[in-house]
ZATITOR-77560 format. One record per residue (C-alpha): residue in one letter; chain; x, y, z. Coordinates in pm, whole numbers, plus 32768, in hexadecimal, padded with zeros to 4 digits. Example, Ala and Ser with C-alpha at 12.3 -4.5 7.8 and 13.67 -1.06 7.14 Angstrom:
BEGIN
("A", "A", (84CE, 7E3E, 830C));
("S", "A", (8557, 7F96, 82CA));
***
This chain:
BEGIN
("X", "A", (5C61, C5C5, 7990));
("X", "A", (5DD2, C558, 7953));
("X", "A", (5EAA, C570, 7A6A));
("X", "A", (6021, C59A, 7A83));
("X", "A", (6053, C428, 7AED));
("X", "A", (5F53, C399, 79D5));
("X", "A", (6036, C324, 78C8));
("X", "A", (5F0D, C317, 77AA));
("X", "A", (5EAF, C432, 76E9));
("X", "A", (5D86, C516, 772E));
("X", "A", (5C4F, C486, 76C9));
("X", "A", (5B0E, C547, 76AD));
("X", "A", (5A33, C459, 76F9));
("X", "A", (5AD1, C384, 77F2));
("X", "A", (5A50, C2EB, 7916));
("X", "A", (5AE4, C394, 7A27));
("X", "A", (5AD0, C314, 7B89));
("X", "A", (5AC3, C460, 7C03));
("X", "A", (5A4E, C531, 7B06));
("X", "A", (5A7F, C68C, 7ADF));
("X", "A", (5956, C748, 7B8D));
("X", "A", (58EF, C818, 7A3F));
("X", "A", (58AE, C705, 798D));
("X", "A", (5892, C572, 798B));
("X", "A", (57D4, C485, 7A7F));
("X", "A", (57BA, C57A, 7B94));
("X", "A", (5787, C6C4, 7AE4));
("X", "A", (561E, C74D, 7B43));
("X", "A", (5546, C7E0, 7A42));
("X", "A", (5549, C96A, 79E6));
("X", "A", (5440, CA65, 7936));
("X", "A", (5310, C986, 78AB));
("X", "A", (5338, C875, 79A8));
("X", "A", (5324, C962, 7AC2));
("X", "A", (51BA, C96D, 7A70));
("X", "A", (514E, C826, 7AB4));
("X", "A", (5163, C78E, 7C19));
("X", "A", (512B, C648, 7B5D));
("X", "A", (52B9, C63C, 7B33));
("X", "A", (5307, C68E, 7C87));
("X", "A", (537C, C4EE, 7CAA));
("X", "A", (546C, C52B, 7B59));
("X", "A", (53CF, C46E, 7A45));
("X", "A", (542C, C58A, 7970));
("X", "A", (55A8, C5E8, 7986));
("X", "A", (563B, C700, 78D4));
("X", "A", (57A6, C745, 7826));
("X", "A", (57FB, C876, 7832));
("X", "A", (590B, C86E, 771D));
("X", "A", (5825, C81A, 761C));
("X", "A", (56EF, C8C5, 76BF));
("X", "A", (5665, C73E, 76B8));
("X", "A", (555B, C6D2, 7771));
("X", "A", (5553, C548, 7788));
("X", "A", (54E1, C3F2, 7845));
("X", "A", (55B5, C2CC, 789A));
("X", "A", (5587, C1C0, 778E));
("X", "A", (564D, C09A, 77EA));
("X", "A", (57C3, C116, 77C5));
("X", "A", (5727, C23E, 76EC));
("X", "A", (568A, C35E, 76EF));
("X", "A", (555D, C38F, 7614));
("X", "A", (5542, C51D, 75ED));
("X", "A", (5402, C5BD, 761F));
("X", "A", (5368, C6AB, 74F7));
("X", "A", (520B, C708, 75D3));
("X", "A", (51CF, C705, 773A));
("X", "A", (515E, C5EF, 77B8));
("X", "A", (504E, C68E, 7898));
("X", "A", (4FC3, C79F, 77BC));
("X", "A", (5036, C72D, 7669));
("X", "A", (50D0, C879, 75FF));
("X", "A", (5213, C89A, 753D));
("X", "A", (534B, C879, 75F9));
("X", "A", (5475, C986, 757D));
("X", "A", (555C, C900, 746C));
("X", "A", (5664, C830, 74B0));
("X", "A", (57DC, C8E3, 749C));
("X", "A", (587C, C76C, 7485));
("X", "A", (58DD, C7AE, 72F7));
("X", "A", (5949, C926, 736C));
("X", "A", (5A09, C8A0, 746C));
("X", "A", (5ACA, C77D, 7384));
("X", "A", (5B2A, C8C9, 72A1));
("X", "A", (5BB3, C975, 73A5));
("X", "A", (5CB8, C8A7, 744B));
("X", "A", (5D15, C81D, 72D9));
("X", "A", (5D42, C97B, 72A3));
("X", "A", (5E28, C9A5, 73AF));
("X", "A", (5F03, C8A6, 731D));
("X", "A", (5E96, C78B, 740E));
("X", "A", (5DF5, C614, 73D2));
("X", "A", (5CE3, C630, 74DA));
("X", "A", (5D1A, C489, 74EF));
("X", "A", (5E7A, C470, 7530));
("X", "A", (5EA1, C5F2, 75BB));
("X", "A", (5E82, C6A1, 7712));
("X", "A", (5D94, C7A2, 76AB));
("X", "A", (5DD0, C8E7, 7749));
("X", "A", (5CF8, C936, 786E));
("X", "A", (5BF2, CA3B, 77E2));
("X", "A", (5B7D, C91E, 770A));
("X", "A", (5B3A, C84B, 783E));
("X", "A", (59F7, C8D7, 7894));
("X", "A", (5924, CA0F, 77DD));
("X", "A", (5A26, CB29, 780C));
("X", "A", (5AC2, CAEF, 76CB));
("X", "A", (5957, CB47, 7614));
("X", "A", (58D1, CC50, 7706));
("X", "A", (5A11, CD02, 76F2));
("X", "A", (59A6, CCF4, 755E));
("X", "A", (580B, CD36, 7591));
("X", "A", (5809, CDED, 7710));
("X", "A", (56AC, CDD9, 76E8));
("X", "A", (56A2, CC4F, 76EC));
***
């Protein structure tokens, strides 16, 4: 989340002390997850910009493709939608404050309401 004291551009995957509740470290799981009281601790974190479910691996995140639990296919990922997007608007999502729709899944349900 960049901040108007942060001097760095916006980064999409940074590591933010306090991240932004729809998505990072702290974002709880939506829709599949919901499912499975298994996740209720937060192994499986979601991002709700790409519609990304994904586990801590070290200082990454590997992303999920089935549920852990039940083995069925998780949605698509949006990352490469989202990428064409704010380069679309003009902005270089590494060195750019993206706008705030594309800081969690408005800017995608506003595209597909019905997620």
């Amino acid at each position: 989340m960049m901040t108007a004291d942060r001097a760095v551009g916006y980064s999409p995957f940074m590591n933010d002390p306090n991240p932004n509740p729809s998505y990072g470290a702290g974002a709880p799981p939506r829709g599949h997850m919901d499912r499975h009281g298994q996740n209720d601790w937060g192994s499986v974190r979601y991002d709700a910009r790409f519609d990304e479910y994904w586990i801590p691996a070290g200082a990454a995140r590997q992303s999920l493709f089935f549920c852990p639990w039940c083995g069925e296919a998780l949605p698509p990922s949006k990352r490469d939608a989202w990428f064409e997007a704010v380069e679309a608007l003009g902005l270089d999502p590494w060195k750019d404050e993206v706008p705030e729709p594309f800081r969690s899944d408005a800017w995608w349900r506003s595209r597909d309401p019905s997620g």
